[in-house]
C-alpha positions as CSV (number, residue, x, y, z in Angstrom):
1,X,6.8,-26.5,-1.8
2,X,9.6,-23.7,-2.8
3,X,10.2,-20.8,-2.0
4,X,8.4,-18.9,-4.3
5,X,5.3,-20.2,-3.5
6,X,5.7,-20.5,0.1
7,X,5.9,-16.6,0.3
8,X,3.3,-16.0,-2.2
9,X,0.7,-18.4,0.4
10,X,2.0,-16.5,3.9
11,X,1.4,-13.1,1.6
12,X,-1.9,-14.3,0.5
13,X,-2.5,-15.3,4.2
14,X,-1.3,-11.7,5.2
15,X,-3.5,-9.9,2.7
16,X,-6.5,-11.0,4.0
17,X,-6.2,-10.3,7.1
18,X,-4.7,-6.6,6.9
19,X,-5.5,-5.2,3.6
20,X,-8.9,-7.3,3.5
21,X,-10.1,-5.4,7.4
22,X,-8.9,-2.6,6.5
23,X,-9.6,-1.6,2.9
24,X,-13.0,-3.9,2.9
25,X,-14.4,-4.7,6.2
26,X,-14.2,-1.4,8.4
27,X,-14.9,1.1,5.5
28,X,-17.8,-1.1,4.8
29,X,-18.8,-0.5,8.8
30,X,-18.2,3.4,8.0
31,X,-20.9,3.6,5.3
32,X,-23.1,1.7,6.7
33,X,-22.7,3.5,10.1
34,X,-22.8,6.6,8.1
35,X,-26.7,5.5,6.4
36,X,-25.3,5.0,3.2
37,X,-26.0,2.4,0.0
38,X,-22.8,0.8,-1.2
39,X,-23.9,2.1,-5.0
40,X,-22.5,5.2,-6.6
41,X,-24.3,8.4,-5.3
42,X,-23.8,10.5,-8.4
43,X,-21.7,10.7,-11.4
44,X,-18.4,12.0,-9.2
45,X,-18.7,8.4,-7.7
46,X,-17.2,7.0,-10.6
47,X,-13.5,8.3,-10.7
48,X,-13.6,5.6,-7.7
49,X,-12.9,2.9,-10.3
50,X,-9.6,4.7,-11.6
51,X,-8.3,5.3,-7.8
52,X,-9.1,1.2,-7.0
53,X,-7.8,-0.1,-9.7
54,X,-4.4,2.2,-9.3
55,X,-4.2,1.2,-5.8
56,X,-4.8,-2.7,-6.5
57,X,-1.8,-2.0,-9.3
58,X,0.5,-0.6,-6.8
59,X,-0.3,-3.2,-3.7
60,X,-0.4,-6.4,-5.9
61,X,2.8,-4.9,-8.0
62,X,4.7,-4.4,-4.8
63,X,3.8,-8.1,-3.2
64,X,5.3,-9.2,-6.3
65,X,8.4,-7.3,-6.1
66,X,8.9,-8.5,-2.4
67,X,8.3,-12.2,-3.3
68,X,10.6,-12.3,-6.7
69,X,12.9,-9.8,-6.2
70,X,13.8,-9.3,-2.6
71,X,13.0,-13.1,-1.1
72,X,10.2,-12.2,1.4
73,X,6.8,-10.8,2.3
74,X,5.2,-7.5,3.2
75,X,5.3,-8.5,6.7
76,X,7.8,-7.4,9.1
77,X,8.7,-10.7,10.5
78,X,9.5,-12.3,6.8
79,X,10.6,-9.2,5.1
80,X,12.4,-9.3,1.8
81,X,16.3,-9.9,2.2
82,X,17.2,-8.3,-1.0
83,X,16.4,-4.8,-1.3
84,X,13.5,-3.9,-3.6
85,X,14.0,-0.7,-6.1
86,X,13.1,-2.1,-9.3
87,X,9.0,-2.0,-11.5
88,X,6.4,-0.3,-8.9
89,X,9.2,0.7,-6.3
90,X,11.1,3.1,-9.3
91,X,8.1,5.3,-9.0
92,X,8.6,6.0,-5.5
93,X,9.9,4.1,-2.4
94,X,6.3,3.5,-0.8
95,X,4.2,1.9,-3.7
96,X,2.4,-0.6,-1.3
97,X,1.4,1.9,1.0
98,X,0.6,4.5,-1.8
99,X,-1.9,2.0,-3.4
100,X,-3.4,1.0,-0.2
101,X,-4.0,4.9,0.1
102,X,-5.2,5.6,-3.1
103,X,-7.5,2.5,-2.4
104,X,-9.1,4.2,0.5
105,X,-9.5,7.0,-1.8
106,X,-11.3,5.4,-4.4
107,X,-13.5,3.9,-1.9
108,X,-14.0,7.9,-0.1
109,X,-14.6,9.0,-4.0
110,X,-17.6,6.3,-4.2
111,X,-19.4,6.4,-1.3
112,X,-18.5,9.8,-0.6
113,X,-18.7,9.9,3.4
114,X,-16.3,12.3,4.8
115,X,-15.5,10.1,7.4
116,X,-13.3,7.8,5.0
117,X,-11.5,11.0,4.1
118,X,-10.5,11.5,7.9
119,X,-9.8,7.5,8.1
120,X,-7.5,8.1,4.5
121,X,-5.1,10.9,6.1
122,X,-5.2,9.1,10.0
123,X,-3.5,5.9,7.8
124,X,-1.6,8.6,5.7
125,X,0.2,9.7,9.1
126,X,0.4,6.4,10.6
127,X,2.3,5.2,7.4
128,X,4.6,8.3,7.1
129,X,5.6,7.7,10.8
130,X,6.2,4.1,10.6
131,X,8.8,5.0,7.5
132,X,10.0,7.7,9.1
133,X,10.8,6.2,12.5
134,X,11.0,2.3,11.5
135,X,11.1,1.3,8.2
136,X,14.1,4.0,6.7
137,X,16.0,4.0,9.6
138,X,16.1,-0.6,9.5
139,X,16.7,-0.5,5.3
140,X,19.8,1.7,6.0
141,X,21.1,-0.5,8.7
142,X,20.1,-3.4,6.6
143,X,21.3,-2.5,3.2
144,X,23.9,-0.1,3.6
145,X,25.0,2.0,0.4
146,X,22.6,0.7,-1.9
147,X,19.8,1.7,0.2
148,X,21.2,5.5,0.6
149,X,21.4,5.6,-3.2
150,X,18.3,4.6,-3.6
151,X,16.7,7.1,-1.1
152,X,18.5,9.7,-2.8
153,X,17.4,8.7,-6.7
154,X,13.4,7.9,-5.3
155,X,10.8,10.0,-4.1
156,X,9.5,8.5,-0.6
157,X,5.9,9.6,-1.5
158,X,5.0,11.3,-5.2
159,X,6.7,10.0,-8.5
160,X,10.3,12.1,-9.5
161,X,9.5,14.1,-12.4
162,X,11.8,14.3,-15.0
């Protein structure tokens, strides 16, 4: 097998465990908890489609990047070894996260239970901290010069406006 497609199968492997609790599995629990259908509740519901089809562009575009242009996988323990700045990561330097967030919003959108919103910002803050404290910090050590560039040319959160 090469290496190509033994990153894309540990990714794969990856997704369904994180992404696939944690944007399927525990939101379901939340509506259900919360007495809700799964259906749309009203005509607002269906801006949902927009937000999960973003987020799947972002997340999916971003796995790509990592397994053809930096050599690795989303996970910490196989992550890329060339740095990653090019398609989804031009828009800003946290595409993967942004989709999974915009995800979560799309699912708040649709079933509209306020406790999604509250689970949406705790992952917002858990992500901001992690590339805050972790993830900037390790891609300077790691990649040097062309990292600092690219902080200082991308937008960590929201798209540069030109």
């Amino acid at each position: 097998m090469n290496l190509k497609n033994t990153l894309m199968l540990k990714t794969f492997g990856m997704f369904l465990i994180g992404p696939g609790l944690f944007l399927v599995y525990f939101p379901y629990r939340i509506i259900m908890k919360a007495g809700k259908e799964l259906g749309p509740h009203n005509a607002l519901s269906y801006p949902a489609i927009f937000f999960w089809l973003s987020g799947a562009y972002l997340i999916f575009g971003s796995i790509r990047s990592f397994i053809f242009e930096g050599k690795g996988t989303p996970a910490p323990w196989d992550a890329p070894k060339e740095l990653v700045k090019h398609r989804v990561y031009k828009m800003n330097r946290n595409p993967m996260y942004t989709g999974v967030l915009m995800f979560m919003l799309g699912t708040y959108v649709w079933s509209q239970v306020f406790s999604l919103l509250l689970y949406l910002l705790a992952f917002w803050l858990l992500f901001h901290l992690g590339v805050l404290l972790y993830e900037e910090p390790t891609l300077k050590k790691k990649f040097g010069q062309p990292y600092l560039y690219y902080l200082k040319s991308t937008n960590r959160w929201l798209p540069k406006l030109k």
